[in-house]
C-alpha positions in Angstrom: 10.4 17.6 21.4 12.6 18.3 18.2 15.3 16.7 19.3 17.0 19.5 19.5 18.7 20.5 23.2 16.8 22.4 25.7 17.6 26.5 24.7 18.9 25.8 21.0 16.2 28.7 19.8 14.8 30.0 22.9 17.8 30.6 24.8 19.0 33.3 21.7 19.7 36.7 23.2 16.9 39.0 21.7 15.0 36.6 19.1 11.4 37.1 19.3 9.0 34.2 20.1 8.2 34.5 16.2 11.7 34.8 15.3 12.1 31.5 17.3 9.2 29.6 15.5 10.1 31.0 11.9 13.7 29.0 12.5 12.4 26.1 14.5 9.7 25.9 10.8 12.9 25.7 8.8 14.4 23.6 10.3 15.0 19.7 9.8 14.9 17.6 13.0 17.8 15.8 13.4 16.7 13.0 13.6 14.5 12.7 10.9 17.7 13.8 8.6 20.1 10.6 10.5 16.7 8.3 9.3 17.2 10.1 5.8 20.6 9.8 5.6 20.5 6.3 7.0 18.2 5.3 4.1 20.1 6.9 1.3 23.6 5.1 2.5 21.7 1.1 2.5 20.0 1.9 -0.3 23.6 3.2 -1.9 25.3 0.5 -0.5 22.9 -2.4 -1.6 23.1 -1.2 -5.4 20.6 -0.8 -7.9 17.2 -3.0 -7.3 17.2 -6.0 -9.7 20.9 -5.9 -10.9 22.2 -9.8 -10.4 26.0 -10.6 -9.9 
């Protein structure tokens, strides 16, 4: 649902279910961060708004 791959919390030897939630809360989905990251990089790449060449 996170994007994340079946077990990557819940298969942890001896983390607790709240253990588990508390990292999944901290966590940033990967792909929200590639959208992020995808944004920042155009938005780099395109320059400033307004500037003319």
């Amino acid at each position: 649902m996170m994007g994340l791959n079946a077990g990557h919390v819940t298969a942890v030897p001896g983390l607790s279910r709240t253990a588990q939630l508390k990292a999944l809360g901290n966590g940033v989905l990967p792909l929200q961060a590639t959208a992020a990251l995808h944004l920042l990089l155009d938005r780099a790449q395109s320059g400033p708004k307004g500037a003319t060449a």
